[in-house]
N, C-alpha and C positions, 0 to 999 in steps of 0.2 A: 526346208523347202527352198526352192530358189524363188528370186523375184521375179514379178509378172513383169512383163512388157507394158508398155502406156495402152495400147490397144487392146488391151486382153479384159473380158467383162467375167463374171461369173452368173448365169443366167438360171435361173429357179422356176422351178417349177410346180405347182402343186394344186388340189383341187380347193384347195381352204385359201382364202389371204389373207396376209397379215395385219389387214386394215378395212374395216368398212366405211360405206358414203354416207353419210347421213345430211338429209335434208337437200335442198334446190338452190340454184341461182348463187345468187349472195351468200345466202343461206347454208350452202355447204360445208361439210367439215369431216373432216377422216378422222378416227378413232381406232387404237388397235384392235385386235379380235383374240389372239393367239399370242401364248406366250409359251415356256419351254425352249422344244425346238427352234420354234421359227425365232428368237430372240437373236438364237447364232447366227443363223442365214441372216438376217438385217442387220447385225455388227458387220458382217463381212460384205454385204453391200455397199453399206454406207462408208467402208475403207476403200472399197476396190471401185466403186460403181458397178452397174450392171442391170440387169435387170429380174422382175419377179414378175410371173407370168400364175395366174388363178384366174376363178372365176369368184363374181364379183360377190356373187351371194343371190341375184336378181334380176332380171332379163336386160338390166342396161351396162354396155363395154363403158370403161374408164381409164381415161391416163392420166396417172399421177404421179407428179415431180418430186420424190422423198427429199427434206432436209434433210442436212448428214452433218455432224460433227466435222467430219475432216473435207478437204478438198471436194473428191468425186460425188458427186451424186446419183442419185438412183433412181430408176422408174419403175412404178407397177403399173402394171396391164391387167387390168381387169375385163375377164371376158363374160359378156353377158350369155344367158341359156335362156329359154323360154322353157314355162313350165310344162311341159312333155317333154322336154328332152330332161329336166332334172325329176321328173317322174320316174322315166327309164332310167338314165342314166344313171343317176345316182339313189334315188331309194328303190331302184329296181334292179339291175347288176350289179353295185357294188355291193350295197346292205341287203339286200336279202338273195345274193346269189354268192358273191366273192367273198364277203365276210364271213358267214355260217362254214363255206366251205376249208376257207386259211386255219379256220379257228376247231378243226374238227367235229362238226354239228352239218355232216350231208341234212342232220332230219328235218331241219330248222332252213336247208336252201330252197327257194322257187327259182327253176329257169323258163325264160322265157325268150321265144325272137327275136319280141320288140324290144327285149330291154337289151338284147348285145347288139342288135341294129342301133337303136340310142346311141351306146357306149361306143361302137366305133364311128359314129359321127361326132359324138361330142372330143374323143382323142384325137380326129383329123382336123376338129377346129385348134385344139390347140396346138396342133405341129405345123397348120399353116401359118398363124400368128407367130409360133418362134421362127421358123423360117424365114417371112416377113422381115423379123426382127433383130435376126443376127447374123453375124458376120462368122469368117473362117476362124478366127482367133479365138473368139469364147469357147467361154467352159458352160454345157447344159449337163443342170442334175434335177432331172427329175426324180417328183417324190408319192411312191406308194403306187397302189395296185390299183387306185382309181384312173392310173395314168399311162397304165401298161402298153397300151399299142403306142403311145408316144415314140419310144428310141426308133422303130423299126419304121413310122410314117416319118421322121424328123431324117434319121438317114435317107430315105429315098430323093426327099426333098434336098439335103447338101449332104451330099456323101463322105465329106471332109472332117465332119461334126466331130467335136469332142464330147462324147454322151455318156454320163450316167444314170444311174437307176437303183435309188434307196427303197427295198422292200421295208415297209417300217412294220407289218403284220409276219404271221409266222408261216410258213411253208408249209402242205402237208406231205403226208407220204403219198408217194407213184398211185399207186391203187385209191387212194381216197381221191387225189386229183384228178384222176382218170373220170370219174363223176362230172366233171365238167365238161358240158356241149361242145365247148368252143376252146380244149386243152390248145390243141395245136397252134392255134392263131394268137392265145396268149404267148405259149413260148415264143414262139416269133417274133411277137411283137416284143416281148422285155429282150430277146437277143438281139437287136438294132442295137443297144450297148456296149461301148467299149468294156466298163466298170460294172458289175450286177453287185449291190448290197444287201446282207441282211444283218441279223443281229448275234445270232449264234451258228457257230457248225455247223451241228446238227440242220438247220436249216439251209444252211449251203448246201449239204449232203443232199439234202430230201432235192433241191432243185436240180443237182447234176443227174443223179436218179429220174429226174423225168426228161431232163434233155435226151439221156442216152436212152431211155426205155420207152417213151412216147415220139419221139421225134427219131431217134435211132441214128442219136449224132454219136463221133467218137468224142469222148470226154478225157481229160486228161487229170484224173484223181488229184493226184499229187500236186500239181503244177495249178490246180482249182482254173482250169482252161474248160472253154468249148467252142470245138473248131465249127463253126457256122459262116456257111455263102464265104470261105476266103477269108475270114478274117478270126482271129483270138479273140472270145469276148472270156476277161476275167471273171471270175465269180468267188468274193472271198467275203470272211465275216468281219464287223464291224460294230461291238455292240454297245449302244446308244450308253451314255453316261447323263450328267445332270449338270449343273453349275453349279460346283460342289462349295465351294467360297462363298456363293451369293448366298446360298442356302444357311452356312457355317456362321455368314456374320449377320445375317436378318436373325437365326437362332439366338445368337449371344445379345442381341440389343436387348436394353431392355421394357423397352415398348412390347416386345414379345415374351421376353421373362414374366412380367407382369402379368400380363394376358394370358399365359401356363398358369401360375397360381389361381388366377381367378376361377378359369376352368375345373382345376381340381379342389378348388373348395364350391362351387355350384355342385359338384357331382357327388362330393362329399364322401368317397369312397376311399381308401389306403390301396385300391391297385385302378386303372384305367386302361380297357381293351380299346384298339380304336381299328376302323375300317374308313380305306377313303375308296372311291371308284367312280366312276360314269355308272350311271344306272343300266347294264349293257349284261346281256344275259351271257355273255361268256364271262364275266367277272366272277362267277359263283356266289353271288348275293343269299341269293336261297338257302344253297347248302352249308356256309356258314355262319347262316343267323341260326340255323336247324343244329348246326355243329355246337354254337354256344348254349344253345339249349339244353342237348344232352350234356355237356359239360355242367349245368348247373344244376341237371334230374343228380347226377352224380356224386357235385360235392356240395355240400349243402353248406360246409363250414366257410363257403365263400360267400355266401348269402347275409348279404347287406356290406360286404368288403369288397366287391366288385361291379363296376360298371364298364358295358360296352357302348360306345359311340360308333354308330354308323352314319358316316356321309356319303351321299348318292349324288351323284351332280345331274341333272339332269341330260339327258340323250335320245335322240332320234324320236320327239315325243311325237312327232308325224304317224309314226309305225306302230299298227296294230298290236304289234309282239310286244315291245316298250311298253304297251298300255297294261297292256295283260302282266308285263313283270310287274311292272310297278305295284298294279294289287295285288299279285301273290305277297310281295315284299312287306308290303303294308299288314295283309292276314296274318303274317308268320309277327308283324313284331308285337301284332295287336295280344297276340296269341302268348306271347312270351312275357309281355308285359303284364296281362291280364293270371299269368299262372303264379309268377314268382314275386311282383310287388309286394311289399309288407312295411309297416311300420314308415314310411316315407322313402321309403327305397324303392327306384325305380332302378331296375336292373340293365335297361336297356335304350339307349338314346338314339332315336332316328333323325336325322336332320337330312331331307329332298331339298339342297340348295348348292349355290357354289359359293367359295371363299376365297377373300383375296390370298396374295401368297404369303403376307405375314399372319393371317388367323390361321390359315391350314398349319404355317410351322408352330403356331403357339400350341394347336392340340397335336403335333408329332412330337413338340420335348413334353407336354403335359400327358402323352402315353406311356405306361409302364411297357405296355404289347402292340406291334403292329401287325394285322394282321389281315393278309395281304393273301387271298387261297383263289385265284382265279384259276379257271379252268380251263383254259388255253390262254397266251397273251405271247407277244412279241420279245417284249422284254419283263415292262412292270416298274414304271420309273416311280411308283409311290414308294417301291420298297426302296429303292437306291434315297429316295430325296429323304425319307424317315433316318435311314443310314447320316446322311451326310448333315442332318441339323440335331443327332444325338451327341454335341459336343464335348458332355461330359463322360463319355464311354459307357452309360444306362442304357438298360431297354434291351425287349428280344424283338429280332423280327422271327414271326411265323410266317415261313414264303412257300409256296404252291410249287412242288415241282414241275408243275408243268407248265412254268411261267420263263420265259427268256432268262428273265436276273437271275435263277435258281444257277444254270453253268457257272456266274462268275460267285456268286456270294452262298457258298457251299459252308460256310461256318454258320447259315443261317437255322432252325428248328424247318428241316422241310417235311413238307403232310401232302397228303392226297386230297387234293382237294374236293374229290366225287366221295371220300370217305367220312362220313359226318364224325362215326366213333373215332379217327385217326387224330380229326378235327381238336376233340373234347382232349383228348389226352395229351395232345402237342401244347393244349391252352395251358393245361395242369402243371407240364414240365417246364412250360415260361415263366409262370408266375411264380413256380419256387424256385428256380434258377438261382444259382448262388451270385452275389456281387461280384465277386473275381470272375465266375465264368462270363457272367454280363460282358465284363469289360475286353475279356479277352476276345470272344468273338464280333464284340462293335467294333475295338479296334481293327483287327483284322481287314472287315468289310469297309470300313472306315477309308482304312489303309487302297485300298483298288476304289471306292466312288470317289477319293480324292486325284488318283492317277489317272483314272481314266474317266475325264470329264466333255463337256457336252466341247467343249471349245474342238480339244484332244479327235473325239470323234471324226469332227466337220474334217479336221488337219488333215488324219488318218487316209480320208475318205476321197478326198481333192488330190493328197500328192498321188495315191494308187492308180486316181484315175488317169492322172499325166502320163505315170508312170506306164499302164495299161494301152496309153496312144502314143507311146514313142517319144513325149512331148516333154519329160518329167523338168527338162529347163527351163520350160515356160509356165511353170505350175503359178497356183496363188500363193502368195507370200500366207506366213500363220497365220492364224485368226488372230486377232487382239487380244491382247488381255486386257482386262477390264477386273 
């Protein structure tokens, strides 16, 4: 990629930030919030300068001066929302209208007025504020579906804008989205974009399919073009990777080596299933605790040689739905526990918490299985990070084909995740999986989470967009390595 000019910012955008305020006056202090993705976006801020644009978490706006290792510094903008607009706004269009809808569960959507009245007052707050705040030269990427009318109010406001737009949830088909009150005004609004990302294909496809068939734009298949108001807006895939080194060397420490054994002699088992996820009812919680069950009505000869760990992070515990999973979740392990315990064997470990990022990798090298059957997802970056801290070439993943990672990591055991029988018998064929096959398909997968990493992505994703404005000289220089 070429080098930026001294004036060229890289401006973010997103409904989460990567820092929250804590405490008054004196008293104040920022702490991060987010890590993963938003780790990338703050390396390249804190290289380029620029700025990050969220809401604050709270009814009160903030400006804050980022420290940076290098030179340039950086600002977050934090914008405050009062609680009806994050009512509507976000636990009411996005979680219980846009997400049930991305994630194929019309049955699980509520539409309502108020809440896309909300949603595009809270999307015209923040395309006033980046307008406000940036000049002709920056680069905007906004991020996700919580932000969708953003490109199309931010172009009207400077029509010069260099804009993108990362779908980080999954697209559906024409017909399933057509369900949505306010189709049109969404497309519209994500076409203000020079750049539209998602993570697979197939999800590109499902969006050009509704440009051309809802909107009744001409599209250009091949060319992943859609010609809107005069202008090409690209639309091509992008699929999210991990930090595959960071992951590879917290694995090998052995602060974490340690913390593996430890696990696998608490659990006291010669194999360990392990599940990681947000507590979020498109993850398939349910049906794969239901799936290990009958796995275990079936082989009985694994009874007292195997244990499953399920971690649930907690999520959206505001919403009704959340509450209600949670105790199904709870009934089913209660259930599972109470049928097959024996002799000090407890078959099944639920742990409702979060973990920092070296305990989660100590229980992904301390899994023999990872198992990973969500029922719709973007991509699925548990499956990719399990991948990428299996250092020694051990370990299957069981990946959900209806998960994003399943396109790239096709050497994985893929199952149906709605199939509980599919479920049991995928468990069956990991656990006895031979050593050599182990190794051949880790590496493999191994081989693409190490190529295509979280940095690689951001790369990917910046030069396109240049490339996409005509601009591709003035791009940001790579991400850092780190």
């Amino acid at each position: 990629m070429g080098r930026a000019s001294q004036s060229q910012r890289l401006v973010v955008m997103s409904n989460r930030a990567p820092v929250e305020v804590v405490g008054e006056g004196p008293n104040q202090v920022t702490r991060p919030t987010i890590g993963g993705v938003s780790s990338t976006f703050v390396r390249l801020l804190e290289h380029h300068g620029g700025l990050w644009i969220a809401w604050s978490g709270g009814k009160t706006a903030h400006r804050l001066a980022m420290p940076s290792p290098d030179t340039s510094r950086y600002t977050v903008l934090l914008l405050g929302l009062e609680e009806r607009e994050v009512t509507h706004y976000y636990h009411g269009l996005c979680n219980r209208a846009l997400w049930p809808l991305m994630h194929l569960m019309p049955q699980m959507c509520h539409f309502e007025g108020l809440d896309w009245t909300y949603y595009q007052r809270v999307n015209a707050s923040f395309a006033h504020l980046a307008a406000a705040e940036t000049v002709p030269d920056d680069i905007v990427w906004v991020q996700d579906f919580h932000l969708a009318l953003v490109p199309s109010m931010l172009r009207k406001l400077r029509a010069n804008s260099r804009i993108g737009l990362f779908w980080h949830v999954p697209f559906p088909p024409e017909p399933i989205f057509r369900i949505f009150p306010w189709r049109e005004e969404l497309l519209r609004g994500m076409l203000g974009a020079d750049l539209i990302g998602f993570h697979t294909r197939s999800y590109t496809e499902e969006f050009l399919t509704a440009c051309e068939r809802v909107l009744e734009l001409q599209v250009e298949r091949k060319a992943g073009v859609v010609n809107y108001e005069g202008r090409q807006v690209s639309v091509r895939s992008f699929p999210l990777g991990v930090a595959a080194q960071d992951f590879a060397r917290i694995a090998a420490s052995e602060q974490v080596r340690e913390h593996a054994l430890r696990i696998q002699k608490s659990l006291g088992t010669p194999h360990i299933i392990l599940g990681v996820d947000r507590l979020d009812y498109t993850k398939g919680i349910p049906e794969r605790l239901t799936g290990f069950e009958h796995f275990l009505e079936r082989n009985a000869k694994y009874h007292g040689r195997v244990t499953m760990v399920q971690i649930a992070v907690p999520s959206r515990e505001r919403l009704a739905v959340y509450e209600q999973l949670r105790r199904e979740v709870e009934q089913i392990v209660g259930r599972i526990v109470g049928r097959f315990s024996s002799n000090g064997w407890v078959p099944l470990r639920y742990l409702y918490t979060r973990f920092s990022p070296e305990e989660l990798i100590a229980y992904y090298r301390a899994a023999d299985v990872a198992l990973v059957t969500s029922l719709r997802d973007g991509m699925n970056l548990v499956a990719k990070e399990y991948v990428a801290s299996r250092i020694d070439d051990t370990g299957v993943l069981v990946l959900s084909e209806l998960a994003g990672a399943a396109e790239e990591l096709v050497e994985a055991v893929l199952v149906n995740p709605y199939d509980v029988e599919a479920i049991a018998l995928r468990l069956k064929e990991a656990l006895e999986m031979s050593p050599e096959a182990q190794a051949e398909s880790m590496r493999a997968m191994r081989e693409k989470v190490n190529r295509n990493t979280l940095e690689r992505w951001a790369e990917a994703f910046l030069t396109a967009l240049c490339e996409s404005s005509s601009l591709a000289e003035r791009a940001i220089v790579d991400a850092p390595s780190h």
